[in-house]
C-alpha positions in Angstrom: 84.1 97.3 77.7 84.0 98.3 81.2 83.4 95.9 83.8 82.6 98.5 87.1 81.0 101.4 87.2 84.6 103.6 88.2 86.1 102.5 85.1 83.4 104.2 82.7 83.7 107.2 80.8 81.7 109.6 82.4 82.5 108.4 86.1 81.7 109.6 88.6 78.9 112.2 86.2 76.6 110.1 85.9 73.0 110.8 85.1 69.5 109.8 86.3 65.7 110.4 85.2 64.3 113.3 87.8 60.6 111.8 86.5 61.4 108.3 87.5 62.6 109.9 90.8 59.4 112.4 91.6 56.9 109.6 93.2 59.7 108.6 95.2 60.5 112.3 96.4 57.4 113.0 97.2 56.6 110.0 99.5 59.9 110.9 101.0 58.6 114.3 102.2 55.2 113.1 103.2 56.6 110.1 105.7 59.0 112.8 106.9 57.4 115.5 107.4 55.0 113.1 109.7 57.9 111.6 111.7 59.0 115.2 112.4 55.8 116.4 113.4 55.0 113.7 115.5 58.7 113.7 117.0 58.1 117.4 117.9 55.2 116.3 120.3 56.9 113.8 122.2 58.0 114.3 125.8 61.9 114.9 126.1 62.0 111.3 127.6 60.3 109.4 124.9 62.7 111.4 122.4 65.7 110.2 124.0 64.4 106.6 123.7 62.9 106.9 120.2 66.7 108.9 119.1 68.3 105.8 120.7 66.4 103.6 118.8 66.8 104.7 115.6 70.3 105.1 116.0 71.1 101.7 117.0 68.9 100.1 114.3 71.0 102.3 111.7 73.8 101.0 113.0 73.1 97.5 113.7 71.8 97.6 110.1 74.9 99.3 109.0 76.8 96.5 109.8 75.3 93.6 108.9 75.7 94.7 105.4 79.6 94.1 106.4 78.6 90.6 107.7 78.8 91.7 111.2 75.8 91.0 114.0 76.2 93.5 117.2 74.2 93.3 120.1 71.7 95.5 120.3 71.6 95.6 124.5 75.1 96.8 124.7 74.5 98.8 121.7 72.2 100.8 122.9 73.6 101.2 126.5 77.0 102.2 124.9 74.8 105.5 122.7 73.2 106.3 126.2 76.7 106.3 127.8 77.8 108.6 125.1 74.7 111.2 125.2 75.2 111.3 129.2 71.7 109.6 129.5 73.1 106.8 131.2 75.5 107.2 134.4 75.6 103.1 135.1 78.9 101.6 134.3 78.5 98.4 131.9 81.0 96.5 130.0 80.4 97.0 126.8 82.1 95.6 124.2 84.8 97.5 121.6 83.0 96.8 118.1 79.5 97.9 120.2 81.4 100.9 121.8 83.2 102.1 118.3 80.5 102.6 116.2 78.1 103.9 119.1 80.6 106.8 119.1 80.8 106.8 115.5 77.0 106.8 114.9 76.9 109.6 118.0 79.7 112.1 116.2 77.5 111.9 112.9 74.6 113.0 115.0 76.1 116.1 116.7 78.6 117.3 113.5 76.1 116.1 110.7 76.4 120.0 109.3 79.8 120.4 109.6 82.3 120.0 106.3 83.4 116.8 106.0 86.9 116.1 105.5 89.4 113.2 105.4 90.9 113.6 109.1 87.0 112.8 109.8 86.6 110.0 107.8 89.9 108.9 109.2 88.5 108.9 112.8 85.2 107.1 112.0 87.1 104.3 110.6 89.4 104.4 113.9 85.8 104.1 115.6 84.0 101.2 113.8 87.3 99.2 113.7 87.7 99.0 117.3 88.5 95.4 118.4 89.4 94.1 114.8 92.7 92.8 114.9 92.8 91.4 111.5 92.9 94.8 109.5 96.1 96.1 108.9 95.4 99.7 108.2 93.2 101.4 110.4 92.3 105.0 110.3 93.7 105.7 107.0 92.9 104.8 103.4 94.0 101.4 102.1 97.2 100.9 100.8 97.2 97.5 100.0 97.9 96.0 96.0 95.8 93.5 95.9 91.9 94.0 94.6 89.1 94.8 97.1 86.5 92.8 96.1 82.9 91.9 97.4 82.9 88.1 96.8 80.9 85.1 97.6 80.9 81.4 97.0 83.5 79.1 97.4 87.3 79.9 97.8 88.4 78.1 94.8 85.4 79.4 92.7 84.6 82.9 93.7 81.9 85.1 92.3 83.3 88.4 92.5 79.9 91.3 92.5 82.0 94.1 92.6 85.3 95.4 92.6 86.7 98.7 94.2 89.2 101.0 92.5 93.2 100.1 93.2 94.3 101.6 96.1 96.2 104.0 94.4 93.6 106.1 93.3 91.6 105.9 96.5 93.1 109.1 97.7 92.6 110.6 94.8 88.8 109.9 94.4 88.2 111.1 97.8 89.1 114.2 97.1 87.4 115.0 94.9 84.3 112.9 96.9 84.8 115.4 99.6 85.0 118.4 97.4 81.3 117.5 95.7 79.6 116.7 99.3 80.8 120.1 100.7 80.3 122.2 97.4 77.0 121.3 97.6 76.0 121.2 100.5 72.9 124.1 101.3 74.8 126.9 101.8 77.8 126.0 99.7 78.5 127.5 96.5 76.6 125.5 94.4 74.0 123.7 96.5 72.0 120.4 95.5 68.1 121.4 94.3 65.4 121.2 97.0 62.5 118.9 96.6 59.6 120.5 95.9 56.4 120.4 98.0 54.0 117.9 97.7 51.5 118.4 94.8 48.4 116.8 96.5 47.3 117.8 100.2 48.8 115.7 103.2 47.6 115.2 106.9 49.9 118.0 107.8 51.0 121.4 107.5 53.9 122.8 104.7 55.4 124.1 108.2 56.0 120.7 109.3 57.4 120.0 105.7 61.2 118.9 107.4 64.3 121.4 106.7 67.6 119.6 106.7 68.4 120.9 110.1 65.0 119.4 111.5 65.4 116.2 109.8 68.9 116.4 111.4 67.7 116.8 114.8 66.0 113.6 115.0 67.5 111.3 112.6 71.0 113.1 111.7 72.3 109.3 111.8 71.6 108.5 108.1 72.5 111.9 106.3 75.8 111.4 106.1 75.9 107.8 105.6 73.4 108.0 102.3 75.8 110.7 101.2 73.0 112.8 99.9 72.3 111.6 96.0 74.2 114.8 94.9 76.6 113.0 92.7 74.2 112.0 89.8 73.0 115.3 87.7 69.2 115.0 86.0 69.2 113.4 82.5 
């Protein structure tokens, strides 16, 4: 029997309950459609600071799923460095300064295609400073497993483990072919969530388009990789 879910049958088509799903959708577009109608109303200075903040919180939360605490202070003066908001020179540190550019590319080329030369570079960004990874800007190559572990060295428990290295190539492309077929003006884009059934605080205008949720939290698009892969049950 299968142990992970890349070694079942069906991967990666797997299939989910579009019922179970609707609640969820539809308090999606409500707390949206309010942050980008409020966002529309600030002044241009409280939208830089409120873009800067939830930038470095995706970031900072980004990482700590990797086990890795940044500091917030030099975070955040490293993403005003990189949106010319800020014209003081700080020392800021590499892992800070790497995925503040990373986090600020995302933002600016959230529409475009994405490709591996792309994914290549962001990994050449958020590994900046770390000595201890051999391959850097490229996909692994090594033979042993990539696991996520925990417990003690002699008596791991192992919660998940990755595909070999020699497929990772492979499954990208065809990751990469599925996130740019469907993207919304692709050949085969992913459905659009309908509007809300019962009446909200504010107008269907204010309802967010991808390009407007872009504009003020492009950040995260990419990184939840739009729930595309999964087709209704």
């Amino acid at each position: 029997m299968p142990t992970w879910n890349w070694q079942q049958a069906d991967w990666p088509h797997f299939t989910y309950d579009a019922a179970a799903l609707a609640p969820l959708e539809q308090q999606f577009l409500r707390l949206t459609g309010e942050f980008v109608g409020v966002f529309r109303h600030l002044r241009a200075d409280d939208r830089d600071s409120l873009k800067i903040d939830l930038i470095s919180d995706e970031a900072l939360q980004t990482s700590a799923i990797e086990g890795e605490f940044l500091n917030r202070d030099s975070l955040q003066a490293s993403l005003r460095q990189q949106f010319g908001l800020d014209a003081e020179a700080r020392r800021i540190l590499p892992a800070e300064r790497g995925i503040a550019e990373m986090m600020v590319d995302v933002y600016r080329h959230f529409a475009a295609p994405l490709g591996h030369a792309t994914l290549h570079a962001w990994h050449g960004m958020v590994m900046a400073g770390h000595r201890g990874i051999e391959v850097v800007g490229q996909y692994r190559k090594h033979a042993e497993p990539m696991q996520v572990v925990s417990g003690s060295v002699s008596a791991p428990t192992v919660h998940f483990q990755a595909p070999p290295s020699a497929r990772v190539a492979a499954e990208m492309d065809g990751f990469i072919a599925w996130f740019n077929d469907t993207a919304p003006e692709s050949q085969a884009p992913c459905r659009r969530l309908p509007a809300p059934a019962s009446p909200i605080s504010i107008s269907r205008a204010s309802i967010p388009s991808r390009t407007a949720m872009a504009a003020s939290a492009a950040p995260s698009l990419k990184r939840c990789w739009r729930r595309r892969w999964a087709r209704p049950a």
